[in-house]
Structures are given as C-alpha cells and as structure tokens.
C-alpha positions in Angstrom: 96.3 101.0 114.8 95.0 98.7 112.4 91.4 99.3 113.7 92.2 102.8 113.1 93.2 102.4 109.4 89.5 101.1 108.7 88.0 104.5 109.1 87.1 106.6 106.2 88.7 110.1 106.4 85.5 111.5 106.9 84.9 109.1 110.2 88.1 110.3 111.3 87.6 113.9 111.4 84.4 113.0 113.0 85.8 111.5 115.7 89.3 114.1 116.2 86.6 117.0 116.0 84.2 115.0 118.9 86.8 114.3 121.3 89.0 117.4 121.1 86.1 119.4 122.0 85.1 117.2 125.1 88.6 117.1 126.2 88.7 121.2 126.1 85.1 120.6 128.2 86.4 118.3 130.5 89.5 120.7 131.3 87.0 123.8 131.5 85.4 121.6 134.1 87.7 120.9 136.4 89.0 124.0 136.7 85.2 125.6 137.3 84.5 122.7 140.1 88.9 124.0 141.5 88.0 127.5 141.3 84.5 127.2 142.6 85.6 125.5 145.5 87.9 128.4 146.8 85.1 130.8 146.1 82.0 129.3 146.6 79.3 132.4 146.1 76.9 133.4 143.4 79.3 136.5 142.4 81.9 134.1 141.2 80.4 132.1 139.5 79.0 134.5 137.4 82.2 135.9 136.8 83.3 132.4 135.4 80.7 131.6 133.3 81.4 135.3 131.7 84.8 134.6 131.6 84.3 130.9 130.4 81.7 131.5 127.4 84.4 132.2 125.0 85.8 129.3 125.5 82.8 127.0 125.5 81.5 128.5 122.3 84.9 127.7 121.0 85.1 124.6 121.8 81.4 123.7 120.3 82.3 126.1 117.2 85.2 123.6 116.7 83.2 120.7 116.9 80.8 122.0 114.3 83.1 122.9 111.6 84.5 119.2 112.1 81.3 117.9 111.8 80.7 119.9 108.6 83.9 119.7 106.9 83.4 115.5 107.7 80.3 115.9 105.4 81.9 117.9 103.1 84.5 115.2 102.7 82.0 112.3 102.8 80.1 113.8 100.0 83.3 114.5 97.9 84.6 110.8 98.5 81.7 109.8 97.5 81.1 111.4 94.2 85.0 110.1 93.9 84.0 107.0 94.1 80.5 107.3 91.3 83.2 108.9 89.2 85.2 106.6 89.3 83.2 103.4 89.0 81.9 105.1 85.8 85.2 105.8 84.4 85.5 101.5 85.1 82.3 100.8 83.5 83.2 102.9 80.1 87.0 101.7 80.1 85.6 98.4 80.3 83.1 98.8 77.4 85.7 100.4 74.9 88.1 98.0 75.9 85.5 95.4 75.2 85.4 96.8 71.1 89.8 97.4 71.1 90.1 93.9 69.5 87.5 95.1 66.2 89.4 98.0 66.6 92.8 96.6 66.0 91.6 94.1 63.6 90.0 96.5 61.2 93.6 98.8 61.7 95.4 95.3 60.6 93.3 95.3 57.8 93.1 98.7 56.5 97.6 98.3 56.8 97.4 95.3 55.0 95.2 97.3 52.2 97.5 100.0 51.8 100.6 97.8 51.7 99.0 96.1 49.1 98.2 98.8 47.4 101.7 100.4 47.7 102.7 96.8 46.3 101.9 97.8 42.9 104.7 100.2 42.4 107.3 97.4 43.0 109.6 96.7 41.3 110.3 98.0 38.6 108.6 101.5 39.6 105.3 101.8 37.2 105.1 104.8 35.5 102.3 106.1 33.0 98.9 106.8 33.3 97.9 103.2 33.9 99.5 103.1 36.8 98.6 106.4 37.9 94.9 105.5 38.0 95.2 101.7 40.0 97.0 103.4 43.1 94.3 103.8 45.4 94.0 103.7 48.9 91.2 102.1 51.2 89.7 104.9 53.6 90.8 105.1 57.3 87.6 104.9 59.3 87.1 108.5 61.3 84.9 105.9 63.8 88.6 104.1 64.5 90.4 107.0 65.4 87.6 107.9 68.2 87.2 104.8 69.5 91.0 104.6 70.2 91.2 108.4 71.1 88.6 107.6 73.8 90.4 104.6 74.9 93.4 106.9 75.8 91.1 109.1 77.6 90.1 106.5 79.7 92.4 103.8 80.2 95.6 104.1 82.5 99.2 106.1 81.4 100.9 103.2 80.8 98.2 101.3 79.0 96.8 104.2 76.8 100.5 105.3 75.6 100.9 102.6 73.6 98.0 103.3 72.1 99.4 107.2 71.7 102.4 105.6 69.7 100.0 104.0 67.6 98.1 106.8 66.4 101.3 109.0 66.1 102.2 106.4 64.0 98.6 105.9 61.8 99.2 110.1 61.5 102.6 110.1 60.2 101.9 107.4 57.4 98.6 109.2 56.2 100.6 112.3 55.6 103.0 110.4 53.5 100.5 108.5 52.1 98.4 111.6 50.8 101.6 113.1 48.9 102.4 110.0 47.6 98.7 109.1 46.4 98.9 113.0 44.6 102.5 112.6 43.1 101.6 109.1 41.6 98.6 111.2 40.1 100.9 113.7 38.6 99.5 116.1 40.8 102.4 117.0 43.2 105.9 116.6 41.9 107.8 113.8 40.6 106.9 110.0 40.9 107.5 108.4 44.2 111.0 106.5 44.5 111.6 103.0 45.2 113.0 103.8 48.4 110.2 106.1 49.5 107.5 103.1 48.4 109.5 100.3 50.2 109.5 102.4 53.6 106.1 103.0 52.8 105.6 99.2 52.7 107.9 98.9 55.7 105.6 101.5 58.0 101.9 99.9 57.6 103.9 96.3 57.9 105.0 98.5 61.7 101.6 99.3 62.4 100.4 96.0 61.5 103.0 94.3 63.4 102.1 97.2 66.5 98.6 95.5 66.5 99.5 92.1 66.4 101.7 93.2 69.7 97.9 94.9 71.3 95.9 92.0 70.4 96.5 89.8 73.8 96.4 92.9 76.0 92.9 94.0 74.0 91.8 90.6 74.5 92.7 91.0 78.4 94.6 87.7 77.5 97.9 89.7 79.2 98.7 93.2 80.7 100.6 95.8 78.8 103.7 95.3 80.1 106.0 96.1 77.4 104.2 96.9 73.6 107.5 97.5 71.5 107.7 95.6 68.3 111.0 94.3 66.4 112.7 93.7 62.9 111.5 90.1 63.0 107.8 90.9 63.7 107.8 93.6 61.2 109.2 91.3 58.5 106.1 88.4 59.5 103.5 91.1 59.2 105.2 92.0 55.7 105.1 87.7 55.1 101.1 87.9 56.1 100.2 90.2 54.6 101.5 88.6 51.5 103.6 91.2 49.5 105.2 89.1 46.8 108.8 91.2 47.4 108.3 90.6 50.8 112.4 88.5 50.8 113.5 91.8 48.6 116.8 92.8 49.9 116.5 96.5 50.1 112.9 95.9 52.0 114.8 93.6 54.3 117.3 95.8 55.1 115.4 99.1 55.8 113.4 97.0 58.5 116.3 95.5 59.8 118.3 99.0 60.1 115.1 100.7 61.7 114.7 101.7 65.4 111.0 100.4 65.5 111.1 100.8 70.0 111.3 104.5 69.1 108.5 106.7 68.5 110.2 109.1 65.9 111.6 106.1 63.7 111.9 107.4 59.8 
C-alpha cells in the first residue's frame, strides 16, 4: 500500500486502465480457447470473432481513453505545480519588501499622530492653527505592495493584513474631514474627543505593525496578530506625543476593543 501511495494520479490511471483491459482480454480468451474446444471448425470461429469484436474494441477503447485522460491529468498536475512554484517565488519576493513596508506605515502613523498632536490640549482655534495641520501623504506604492501580499500569501497570513488596511481606510476617511473642518472648510472644528481617538487609531496601526514585524521578518509565524491596550499606549509613548499619560487618551485606549475589526 505504501508503494502504492508513491504514484502520481496520473500513473495510477495508467496502470487501472492497462490492466483492466488485459483482464477483460484474458477472460475473452479463455472462453474462445472453452468454446472452441466444443466446436472446433472454421464456421465457429468466425462466428466468435464476429460475435467477440465488440468486446475487444471495447476493451482497447477503454484502454485508450485511460491512457489519454492519464495525459490529460499529467499535463494539468503539472502546470499545477509551475503555478504554484511561481505563486512561491513572488510570495517570497513581496514578503521579502513587508518589513519596508511596515516600517514606512509606522512612520507615516507616527507623522499623523504627530500632526494631530497639535490640537492638544487646549483645542487651537484660529487661522494659525488652521494652516500648521497638515498631513504627510500615504504612499499609493504601500497600499499595492500589501494588496498584492494578500493576493498571494495564505488566508490566515494575508487577513491580518486585510485588518490592517481596513484599518489604514477607515482613519484616512476621518482624517480627510478632519484635515477640511480644521480648514474651515467642512463644518465646525474638530473636538477633543474626536482628535484624541484620532491619536488613539494611528497609535493602533502603529502598534498593528509592530505586532507584523517578526512574522515580516520570517522571525515567527502568524499565529495570532491581535494587538492590546498596553501596546497601543507604548506606540503612543514612541512615538512621543507629549499628552501621551493624558487621562482621557488613556482611557479611550484602555476602553477600546482593539482584537475587533469594527472598533470605533
């Protein structure tokens, strides 16, 4: 059996359309050689071989669609197989870059926290303050190289990475109205509250890719990429907001399902 096992699929129907065939042949036989015994004369045996050549034909007919179907199969395992050593080869090589990746996404969160920074506390109003609130540029070349991740890597390994661009979406929606109401452009001035878990979600993210960086770094394997409180308040510590010990701040984090993906 475990000789057996060996044996591509393709061998395998090979060999089950060979020897069925034979088998069929070797019964055909030996009743020919039975009946030709009883009857031995010319007339009879015509008569058999008329009778017969259904059955031969069938037999070989059998035999050939094995044979083809086993090429069939052969080729499609094979092209399996190309395909799937190329999906290996370009997993590999974007997995080789998910380190930059997350580093320059640990960056860009610490630039807008920063920048969010400046509305604390007390809330800045006046057109001062309207024109320093600025925030750095999300790379479009970031987003595709972790898009194409997820299109290569595992379920498990790439979901993580789904979070973390559901994530990176969410905040640069908020971050868009909140860059136009500081402007004047869009409503009234954004709330202490809506800055602080402002501050509080790029801190997330930049906590998120702390969690990645071993995995990227094939230093672990993805089992588990949830992030907590305490992580979310040390990414708010390194990236060095000075309100980073405010109570309300504090708070919000610690009140926040971050192992959720639809956390305010």
């Amino acid at each position: 059996m475990s000789a057996w096992k060996k044996f591509s699929d393709a061998t395998k129907v090979v060999i089950f359309a060979s020897v069925l065939p034979i088998i069929m042949l070797g019964i055909f036989l030996g009743l020919f050689i039975k009946s030709m015994l009883r009857n031995p004369s010319i007339s009879h045996l015509i008569t058999l071989l008329f009778l017969w050549q259904t059955e031969v034909a069938a037999a070989f007919a059998f035999a050939a669609a094995g044979i083809g179907a086993a090429v069939i199969l052969h080729q499609t395992q094979e092209q399996q197989n190309a395909d799937q050593r190329q999906r290996k080869r370009t997993a590999n090589a974007i997995r080789a870059s998910l380190p930059l990746v997350l580093s320059e996404l640990s960056d860009y969160e610490a630039s807008c926290a920063k920048s969010l920074e400046i509305l604390l506390p007390p809330l800045v109003t006046g057109r001062v303050a309207q024109q320093t609130l600025h925030f750095p540029s999300l790379s479009v070349g970031l987003v595709s190289q972790i898009t194409e991740w997820i299109a290569v890597s595992e379920e498990a390994e790439g979901e993580a990475f789904v979070h973390l661009l559901h994530r990176l979406q969410i905040q640069q929606a908020r971050l868009r109205d909140m860059s136009a109401r500081a402007l004047g452009k869009n409503g009234t001035m954004p709330t202490n509250h809506e800055v602080i878990k402002a501050i509080m979600a790029a801190s997330a993210i930049h906590a998120r890719c702390g969690r990645l960086f071993p995995f990227a770094r094939r230093a672990q394997t993805l089992a588990d990429a949830s992030i907590s409180s305490q992580q979310v308040k040390d990414s708010v510590f390194l990236i060095g907001i000075s309100n980073a010990f405010d109570p309300q701040l504090e708070k919000l984090i610690d009140i926040t399902p971050f192992e959720t993906v639809d956390f305010p």
